[in-house]
Every structure is written in C-alpha cells, then in structure tokens.
N, C-alpha and C positions, 0 to 999 in steps of 0.2 A: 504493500500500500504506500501510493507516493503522494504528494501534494499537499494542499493547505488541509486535508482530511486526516490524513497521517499525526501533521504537526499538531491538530488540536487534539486527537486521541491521548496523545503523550502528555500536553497538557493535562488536559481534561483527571487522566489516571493521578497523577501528579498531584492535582489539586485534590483526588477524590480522598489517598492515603493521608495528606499535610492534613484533611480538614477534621476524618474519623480521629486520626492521632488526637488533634487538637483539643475534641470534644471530650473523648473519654479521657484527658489529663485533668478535665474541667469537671467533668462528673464525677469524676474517683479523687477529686484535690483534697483538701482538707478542710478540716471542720471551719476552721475561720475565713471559708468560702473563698471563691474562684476568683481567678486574674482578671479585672476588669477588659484590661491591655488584650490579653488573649482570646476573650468572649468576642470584644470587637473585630479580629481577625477570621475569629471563624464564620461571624455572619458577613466579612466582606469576601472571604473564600466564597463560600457557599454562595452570594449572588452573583461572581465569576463564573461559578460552575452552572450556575444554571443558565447562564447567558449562552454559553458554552455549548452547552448537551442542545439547548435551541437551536444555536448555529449550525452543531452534526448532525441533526436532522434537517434540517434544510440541505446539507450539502451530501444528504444520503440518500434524498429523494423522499424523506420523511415529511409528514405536516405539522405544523408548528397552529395551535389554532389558538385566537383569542374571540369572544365575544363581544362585538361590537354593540353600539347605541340599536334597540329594537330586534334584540337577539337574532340579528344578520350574522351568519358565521362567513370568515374569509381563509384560503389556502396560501401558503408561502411556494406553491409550487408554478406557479405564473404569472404574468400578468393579466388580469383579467381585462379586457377591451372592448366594451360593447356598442362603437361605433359602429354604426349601421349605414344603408344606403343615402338614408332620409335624413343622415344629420348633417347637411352639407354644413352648413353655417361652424366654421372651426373654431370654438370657443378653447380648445386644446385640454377641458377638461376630461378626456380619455389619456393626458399623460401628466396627473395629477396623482400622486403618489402617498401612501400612506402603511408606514411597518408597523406588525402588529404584536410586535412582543412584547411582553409584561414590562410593566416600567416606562414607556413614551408615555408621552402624551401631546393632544395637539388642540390648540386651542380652535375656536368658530369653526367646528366642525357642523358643515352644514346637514340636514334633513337626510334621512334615505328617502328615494324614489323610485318610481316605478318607469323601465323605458322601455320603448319600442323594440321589439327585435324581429317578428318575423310577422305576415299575414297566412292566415289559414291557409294551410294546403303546402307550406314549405317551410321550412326550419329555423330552431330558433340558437343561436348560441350565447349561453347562457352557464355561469357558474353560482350556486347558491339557491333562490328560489325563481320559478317561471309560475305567471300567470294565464290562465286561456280564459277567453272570452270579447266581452263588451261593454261600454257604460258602466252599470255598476253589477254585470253578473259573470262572475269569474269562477276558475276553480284552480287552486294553489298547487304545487308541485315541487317537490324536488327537484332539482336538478345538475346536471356535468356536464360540460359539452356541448354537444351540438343535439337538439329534441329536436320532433315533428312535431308542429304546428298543427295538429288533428284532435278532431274528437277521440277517436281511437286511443292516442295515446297519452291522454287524460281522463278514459274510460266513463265520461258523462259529458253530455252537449249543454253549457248553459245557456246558451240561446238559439232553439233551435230555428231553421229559418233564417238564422242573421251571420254574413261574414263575419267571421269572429278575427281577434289578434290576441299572437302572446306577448308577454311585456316580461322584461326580466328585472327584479329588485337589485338595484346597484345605489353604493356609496361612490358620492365623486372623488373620493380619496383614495385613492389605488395603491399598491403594494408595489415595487420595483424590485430589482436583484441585484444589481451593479452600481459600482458610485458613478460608473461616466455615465449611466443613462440617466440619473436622476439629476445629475451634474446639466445634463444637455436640456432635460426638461426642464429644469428649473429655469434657465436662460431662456428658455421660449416660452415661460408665461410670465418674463415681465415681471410687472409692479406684483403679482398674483402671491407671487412665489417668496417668503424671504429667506431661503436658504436651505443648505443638506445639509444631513447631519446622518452620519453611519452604524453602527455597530461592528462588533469583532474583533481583532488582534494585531495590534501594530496600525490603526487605521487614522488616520485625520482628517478629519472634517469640518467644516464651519459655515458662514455665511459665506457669502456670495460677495462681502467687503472687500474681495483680495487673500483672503486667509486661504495656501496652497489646500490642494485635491490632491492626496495619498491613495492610492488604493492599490496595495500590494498583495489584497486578496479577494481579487474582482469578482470570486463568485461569493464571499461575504453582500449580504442583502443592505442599502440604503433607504430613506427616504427625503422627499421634501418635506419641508416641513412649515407650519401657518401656510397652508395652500389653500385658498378658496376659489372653490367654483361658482361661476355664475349660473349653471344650466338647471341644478339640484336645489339650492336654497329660492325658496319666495322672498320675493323680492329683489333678488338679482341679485345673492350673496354679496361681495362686495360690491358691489354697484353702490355706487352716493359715497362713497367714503375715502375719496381720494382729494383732498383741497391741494391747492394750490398758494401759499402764503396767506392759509386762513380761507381764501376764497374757492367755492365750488366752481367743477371743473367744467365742460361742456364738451363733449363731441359731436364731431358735425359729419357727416352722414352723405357725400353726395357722386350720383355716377354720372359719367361723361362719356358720351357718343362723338366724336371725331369734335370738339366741342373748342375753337378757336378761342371763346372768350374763360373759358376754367380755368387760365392762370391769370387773368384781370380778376376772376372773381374770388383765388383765395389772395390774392394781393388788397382785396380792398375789407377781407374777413379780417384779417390781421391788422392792418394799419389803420384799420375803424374799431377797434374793440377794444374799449378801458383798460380789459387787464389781456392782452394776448398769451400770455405764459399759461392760461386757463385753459387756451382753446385748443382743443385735439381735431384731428382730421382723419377720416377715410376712403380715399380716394379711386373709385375704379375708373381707368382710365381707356376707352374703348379705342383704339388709333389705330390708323393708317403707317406705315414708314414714314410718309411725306408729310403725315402730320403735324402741327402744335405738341408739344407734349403740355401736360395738365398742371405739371411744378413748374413754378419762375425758374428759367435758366438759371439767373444769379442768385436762388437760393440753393441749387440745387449741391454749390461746392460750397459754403462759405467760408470767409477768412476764417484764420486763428484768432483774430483780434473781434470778432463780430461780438456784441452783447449779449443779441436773441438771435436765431436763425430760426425761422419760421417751419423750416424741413423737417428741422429735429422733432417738430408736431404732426407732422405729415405720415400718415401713412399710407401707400398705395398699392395697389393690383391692376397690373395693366398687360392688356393682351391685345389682339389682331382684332380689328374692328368687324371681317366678315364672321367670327363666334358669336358675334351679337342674339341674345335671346329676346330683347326687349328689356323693359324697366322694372318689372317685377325680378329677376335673373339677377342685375346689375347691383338694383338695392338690397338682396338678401348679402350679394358680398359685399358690398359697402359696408352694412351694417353688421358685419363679422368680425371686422375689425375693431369695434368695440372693444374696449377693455376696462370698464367700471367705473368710467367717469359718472358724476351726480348726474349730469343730463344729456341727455340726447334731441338732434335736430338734424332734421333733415331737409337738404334744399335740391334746387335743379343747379346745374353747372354754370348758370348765365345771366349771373343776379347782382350787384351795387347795393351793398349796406350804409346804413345810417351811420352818423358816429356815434360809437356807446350802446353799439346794438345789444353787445351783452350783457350790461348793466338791466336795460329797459325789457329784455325779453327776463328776465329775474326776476324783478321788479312782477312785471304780468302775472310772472307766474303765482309770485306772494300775494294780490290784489284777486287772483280767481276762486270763484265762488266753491272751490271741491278739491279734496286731499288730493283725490286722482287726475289732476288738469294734463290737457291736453288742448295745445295752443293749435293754431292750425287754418289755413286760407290760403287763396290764388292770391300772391304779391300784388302790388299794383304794377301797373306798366311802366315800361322804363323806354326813354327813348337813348340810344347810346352810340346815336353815329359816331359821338366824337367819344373813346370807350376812357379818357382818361378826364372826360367832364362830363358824365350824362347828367339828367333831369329828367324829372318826370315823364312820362309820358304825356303830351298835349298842354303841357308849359312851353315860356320861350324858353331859350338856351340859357343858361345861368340861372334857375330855379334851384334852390338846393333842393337835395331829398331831404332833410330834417324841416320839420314842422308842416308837410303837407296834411291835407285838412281831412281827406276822405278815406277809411278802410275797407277792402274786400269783405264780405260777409259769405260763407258757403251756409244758405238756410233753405235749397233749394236743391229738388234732384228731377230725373224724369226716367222714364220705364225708357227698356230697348230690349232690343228684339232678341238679342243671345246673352250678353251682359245681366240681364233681367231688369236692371235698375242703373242709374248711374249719374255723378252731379251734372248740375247743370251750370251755366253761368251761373261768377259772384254778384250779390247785390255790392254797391259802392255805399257805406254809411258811414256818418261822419263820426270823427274820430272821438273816445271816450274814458273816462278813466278806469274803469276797468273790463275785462273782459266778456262778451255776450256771449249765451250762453247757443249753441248750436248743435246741429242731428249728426255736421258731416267732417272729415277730414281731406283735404287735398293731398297731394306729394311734392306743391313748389315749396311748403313749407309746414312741417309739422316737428314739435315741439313737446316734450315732455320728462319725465322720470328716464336716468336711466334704467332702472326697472324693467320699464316698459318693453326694449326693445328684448331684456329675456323673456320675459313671460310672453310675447305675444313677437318673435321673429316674422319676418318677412319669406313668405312660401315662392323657393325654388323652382317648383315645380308647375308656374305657370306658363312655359315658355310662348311667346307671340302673343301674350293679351296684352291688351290696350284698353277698351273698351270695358268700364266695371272695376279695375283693379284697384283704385281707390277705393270706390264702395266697399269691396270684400274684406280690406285689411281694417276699414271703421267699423264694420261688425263683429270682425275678430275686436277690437281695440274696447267695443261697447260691452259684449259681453265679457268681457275681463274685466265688468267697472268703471272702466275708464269712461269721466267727462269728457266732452267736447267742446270747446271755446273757440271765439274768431278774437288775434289780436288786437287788443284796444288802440293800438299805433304802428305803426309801418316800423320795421326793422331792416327792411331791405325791399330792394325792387327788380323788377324779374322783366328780361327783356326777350319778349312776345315774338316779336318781328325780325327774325335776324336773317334778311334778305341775303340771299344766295349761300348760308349755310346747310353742310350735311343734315339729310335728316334720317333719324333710320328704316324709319318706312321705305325709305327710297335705298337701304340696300336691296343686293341681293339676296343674300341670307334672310333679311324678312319678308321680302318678294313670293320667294319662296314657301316663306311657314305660313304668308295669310293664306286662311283659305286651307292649311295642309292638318293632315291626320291631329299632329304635336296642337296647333291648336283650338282647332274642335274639340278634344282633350281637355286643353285649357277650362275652356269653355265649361262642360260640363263640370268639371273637377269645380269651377265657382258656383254652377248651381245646385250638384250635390251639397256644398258645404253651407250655401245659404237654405239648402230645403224649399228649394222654388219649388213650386207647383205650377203646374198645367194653370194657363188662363182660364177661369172660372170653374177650376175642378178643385178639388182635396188630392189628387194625384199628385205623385212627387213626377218632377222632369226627368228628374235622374232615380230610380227606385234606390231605397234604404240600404237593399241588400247587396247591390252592385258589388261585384269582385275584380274589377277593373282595377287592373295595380297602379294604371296612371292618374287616377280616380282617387281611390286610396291611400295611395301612398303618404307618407309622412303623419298619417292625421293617428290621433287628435294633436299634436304638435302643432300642426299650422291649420288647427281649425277653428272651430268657436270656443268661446271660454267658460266656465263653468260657474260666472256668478251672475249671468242673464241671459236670458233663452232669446233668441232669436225672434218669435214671435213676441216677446217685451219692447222690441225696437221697434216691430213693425208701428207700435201702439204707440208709443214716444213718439216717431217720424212719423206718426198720423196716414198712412201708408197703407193700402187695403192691398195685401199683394195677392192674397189670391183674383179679386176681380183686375186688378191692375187700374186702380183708383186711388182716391183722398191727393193727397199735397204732390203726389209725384206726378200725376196726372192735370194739374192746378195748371194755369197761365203762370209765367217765371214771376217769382219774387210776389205770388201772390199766395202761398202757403203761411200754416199757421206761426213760424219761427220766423219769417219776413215781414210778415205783419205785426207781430208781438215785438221784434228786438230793434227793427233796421232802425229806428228812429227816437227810440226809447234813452232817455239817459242815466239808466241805474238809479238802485242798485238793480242786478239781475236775480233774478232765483229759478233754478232749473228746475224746470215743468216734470210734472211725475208724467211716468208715462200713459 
C-alpha cells in the first residue's frame, strides 16, 4: 500500500496506541487524581484521530455521513450536480461547495429545495431524495443515481391523467474533493465566495486574501466556505447585501442587437449617476465583425493612473449576431450575470439618462406604495441626431432631459391573435411625486428588488417571440406578488427612431424563425403558461396535460408564481379573457387604470383586485 493512504494508516495506528497508552495511565493514576496536562492530550489525540479515520474512508471509497438542516443526508463520495437542461441562467451555484465533517460549520446556510431534474417518461439524476408528480401531489423516494421518471418506478401515479415531473431535494452547498477545484470555484463566484478552507495532513488553506494554496494531498477533500446561493434561498440569498460605501448597489441588465449607440448609452449611465462605483452592468452584446463593439474603446484598456474605470463594472457576453434568438434569449443572459447587487434594472441598448438617475430611481423606489415595487414604463422619446447633445423628443435642440414635464404611463393592453394579450401604447401623464400604481410592465425599463430577478428569471426558452413577451414575464412578476408602478419622473430616455439602424427582425436568422416550428412553440409554450383559453370556451389553447418538452420544459421555474393565480390578475387588469373583453378590448387609454391614475395627483392606493 502506497500513497497518502498508507501515510495516514501509520499515523492513524500511531495515534491509536499514544492515545489507549495515555488513557489507561489516566484511569489507573492515582488516588490524588489525573494529569490535567495529559487528559488535554488525549482529547486532542483523539479529535486527530477521528479526523483521521474520516479522511481513510473517504480515500477508501468509504462514506463519511453527516446530517444536515431537514434531515437531508449527503455522501463524500462525489460531487453531486444537479444542473439540468432548463437551468441555462448560470448562477454557478452547482459549484458551490460545502464538507460535511463533524466540527465545520458554515454560516447563512440557505433553505433546502426542491429542483427540476427530469419530465415523465425519462430520467432523473439525483442523489439523496426524488420526488414524482405535480403541484402539490407527489410521492417521495429514495434515491442514487440516475431513476426513471415513471409511475412504475415509484409504484403509484399521483396524478393520474396529468404529465407529471421528478424534482430532486438538493442543498446549494455542495461537497468538493480537491483544494484546486474549490480553489477554482471559489474565484468564479466572486463576491459569493469568501474563501477555502481544507482538512487533512500537512495542508494550508485560507482566504482568498493572498494567503498560498498547499495541497500536497489532492485527494484530501476541501471546501468553500460562507458560500451563498442565490437560486435556493427566498429572496435571493444574498441579493441586497452588497453596498457600496454604505450605499446600495444597482445592476443594470441590458442586451444589444448590432446596437451603434450601446456604448453612448453606458457612457452616459456612468457619467450621469451620483454614485457610479454602485453601478454594475451586464452586457450581451449581439455583433457583426464590422461592428461597434458595446464597451467605450477607451474604457476598454484603462491607465494605471485612472480613478474609476467604468469596465471594471462591466460585464459582458458577446457573440455573432446571426445566433440571435430574439429578446426574450438575450435578456435571460443578461440577467445571468447578476451577482446580488440590492437592485436590479433593466433597459434597451439606446437610451440618455438624466443626471442623478440613480439617486431619483431610489428615491421612487422609497416613495412607492408596496414592499414588492416594481418601477416600470416605455421611456419617453428621445431625439438624438446629435448623440453627444440629444433632447427630448419634439423639443428644440438644447432642451435638457432633466425636469421635462410628462411620464409614460403603461395602464393599457389589447388582445392579439397568438400573443393572446399584449401592451398597448403608453399614456403621456404629467409628472408626480410619487409613483402610480399600474397592471403592466415594459422591457425599455423595469426596475426592482434584486430579488426579483431570482425568484422570477427570464425564460430561455422563448426563442423568436416578440409579440406578448412583456405580458408573460408581468404575470410571472404578479403572481410572485410583485406590485406594479409607472415612474413618477423620467430617468432616462429611449430613442425610438434610429433611422437606418440594424434591426433584428430584418436578420436572417429571424427571417427564418418567424413563422418556423421554434416559434409557434414559443407561442404556445406563452399560452400554456398563461392558461389561455379558446375564445368564448373554458377550453384551454394548449391542454393541461401537454407533454410537449418545448412546452414544458423548465416550468415551474419560468412559470407563474405561487402567491397569485392567474385568474386574480385577470380581475385586477379588469380583463374578461375568456370572452376577450373588459379594458383590453376598451379604446387606448380608456380603461379602468387610465382613467383612475393618468391625471390623479396622489396619494395612490393599489386597487384590490
């Protein structure tokens, strides 16, 4: 026997004989009682050796087991991974680590939960426990491995008649084996992560400060350690708790389609914002070779001697513009990049902020009517022939944008014919102090909790819709709770008309998808999740039990949320969707929230539904 298994036998034996010796000189001592000095040796032996005898089963192919929070049991003999198809969004907590030997401990260890692993009919891999079923009828299991997703081999159907899914119980804190891989993880999540820390013999470990990485017995097991996940804890595990000299942080959220003016518009985010050392970015940048790239050239190197570099807040994803899926695609990786700043916002690539936007959208946020706000409107228009002076839209030239008089209002939607539903023009109402209270959200501008963007990600898996895709991510956003507001003042402005730019409709790549299989897919895959019905029936569009995996897939992840039903919003948004009547049906800006708010000057109080 060779190797670091050998070395700790010899130990191990070594410590076993010092420690019996030790004890029975303690119990057989004499009457005026035992060596203090000595007693403390052998209970420091003794927690050696039992560190010890853990280590030689793990490196014997033994299980070392500890019981975790909700009597979840974990093995030392892998790592367990339960990314799936459906988690595009890489939050990176699958390499989030956590050793389970007596004596760690680890602080804000968030929730166990339950996640997606397989849909009926094909397998699920899973260690610890699998669930089958749906909503709330399931039936628990053991499990190792790789199970079938079947009634069969769960030997009772709880719901019969209905596609069912297994979900497998995982902790986001995982187990690792080596110090370089927890080494490596720990450097790819960031602020997440504050450092390794080892076990075993001869080993060193520390934060992440500079303190060297020893690992001279690489299959001795590590962990990270204070790792939080965002995908497991309510409320976005860390999410909110990253300030910035006291002040909360904000992430900004936005994708760009061969997009000329996206490096005027994070030039004008940064040099317009009270505090910029707040402000993070995520930037997917959809380009040609011949293109713009989406970062300032001159941020992209900056000096040695620079103060702030605006980069260093940057982060991006950029690929070949004919991959293009559309907007729905773009903002799920946008908003992937997220990493637990307080807030989240998201804009279009081709917008002019105020000065002190992020003062005044804070501010909003304190002044609105609901724990759960959620800011949100079609910017006003911008006119920006000249891109390093614009104004308003329909001002002379030399208007500032600060102190214009009128806000976008989204209080208004209209039915469509695949979409089912979908906004309509903003009302223009004048500006307020604080924010009114509204049914809808847009995508030139929304605004909220970081939070928000875990519990309620951006679905993948629309590829080529257009048409609705706002709507469906507000009914996800509503049954999660979440309020709706239009802001009380302009923070920025969005320019509309930007003559002889790309647009993506007009590539190929989407030339192609309108109209194709991927999104009639789409299509459906939105009115499954909203539970359309047939016009004037109680029929669903898309039947309940649909096993369509492009249909399917990812849910309930990217689907509605579990603190308002769907049919609560209809009644809110006044909204009769099976006849395809009430306010969405209405003349524009003549529904019940444009007639109540457009002209109102507070306070507001959100309408029950």
């Amino acid at each position: 026997m060779k190797g670091p298994l050998a070395t700790m036998l010899v130990v191990a034996t070594g410590l076993t004989f010092f420690t019996i010796m030790n004890y029975m000189h303690i119990t057989t001592g004499r009457s005026e009682g035992a060596n203090p000095m000595l007693m403390k040796k052998v209970q420091e032996q003794s927690k050696q050796l039992a560190e010890i005898q853990a280590s030689l089963s793990l490196l014997a192919g033994g299980k070392s087991v500890k019981k975790l929070p909700q009597a979840q049991e974990s093995s030392h003999e892998e790592v367990v991974n339960h990314h799936t198809d459906h988690d595009v969004v890489p939050y990176k907590t699958e390499d989030c680590f956590w050793n389970h030997h007596p004596g760690t401990s680890l602080g804000n260890i968030p929730e166990m939960g339950w996640e997606h692993c397989g849909t009926e009919g094909t397998h699920c891999a899973c260690e610890g426990r699998v669930k089958y079923g749906r909503n709330e009828k399931w039936v628990i299991k053991a499990a190792s491995g790789e199970v079938p997703c079947m009634t069969g081999h769960f030997a009772e159907d709880p719901a019969p008649g209905f596609v069912k899914e297994c979900q497998c119980e995982v902790t986001p804190l995982r187990m690792d084996m080596t110090l370089e891989k927890a080494k490596a993880s720990c450097q790819e999540l960031a602020h997440r992560c504050k450092g390794v820390t080892c076990k075993g013999l001869n080993t060193n470990c520390g934060p992440m400060d500079g303190v060297p990485y020893l690992d001279p017995e690489p299959a001795l097991h590590s962990y990270t350690k204070d790792c939080i996940s965002l995908d497991h804890k309510p409320g976005g595990g860390n999410a909110g708790k990253h300030k910035i000299d006291g002040e909360p942080t904000i992430f900004v959220s936005m994708a760009a389609f061969r997009d000329r003016d996206a490096r005027f518009t994070l030039r004008s985010m940064f040099t317009k914002a009270r505090v910029p050392r707040r402000i993070f970015v995520g930037v997917v940048c959809q380009v040609y070779p011949e293109d713009p790239q989406c970062i300032p050239e001159r941020w992209v190197n900056c000096s040695m001697d620079a103060g702030f570099c605006p980069s260093d807040q940057i982060r991006q994803r950029s690929f070949h513009a004919s991959k293009a899926e559309g907007p729905t695609h773009a903002r799920s990786l946008a908003a992937a990049m997220y990493r637990g700043e307080d807030f989240f916002l998201m804009i279009d690539a081709h917008n002019r902020f105020v000065q002190d936007w992020d003062m005044k959208l804070l501010e909003m946020n304190r002044r609105c009517a609901s724990k759960k706000c959620v800011l949100s409107h079609y910017p006003q228009g911008l006119n920006n022939s000249d891109p390093e002076n614009p104004h308003p839209l329909g001002t002379p030239p030399g208007t500032p944008l600060e102190g214009f008089g009128t806000v976008s209002y989204l209080c208004g939607s209209e039915f469509h014919e695949r979409s089912i539903i979908k906004n309509s023009r903003a009302a223009s109402v004048p500006v307020s102090f604080e924010p009114r209270p509204q049914p809808y959200t847009g995508a030139g501008l929304l605004f909220g909790p970081g939070r928000m963007i875990i519990e309620v990600p951006f679905d993948p898996f629309l590829p080529f819709l257009w048409d609705g895709e706002e709507f469906l991510y507000n009914a996800r956003l509503w049954t999660w709770g979440y309020d709706m507001f239009s802001p009380s003042e302009n923070i920025l402005f969005h320019h509309y008309y930007r003559e002889a730019q790309p647009r993506v409709w007009a590539e190929k790549s989407w030339a192609n998808g309108k109209g194709s299989p991927a999104q009639n897919l789409s299509y459906k895959r939105l009115q499954y999740i909203l539970a359309a019905p047939i016009k004037g029936s109680n029929k669903r569009l898309v039947p309940e039990n649909t096993t369509d995996h492009a249909i399917i897939r990812g849910l309930p992840k990217y689907g509605l949320g579990p603190h308002r039903t769907i049919d609560q919003f209809w009644k809110f948004a006044r909204i009769n969707i099976k006849d395809r009547s009430g306010d969405a049906a209405m003349k524009e800006h003549s529904g019940f929230f444009c007639k109540s708010f457009s002209h109102a000057k507070g306070p507001y109080i959100v309408p029950d539904p």
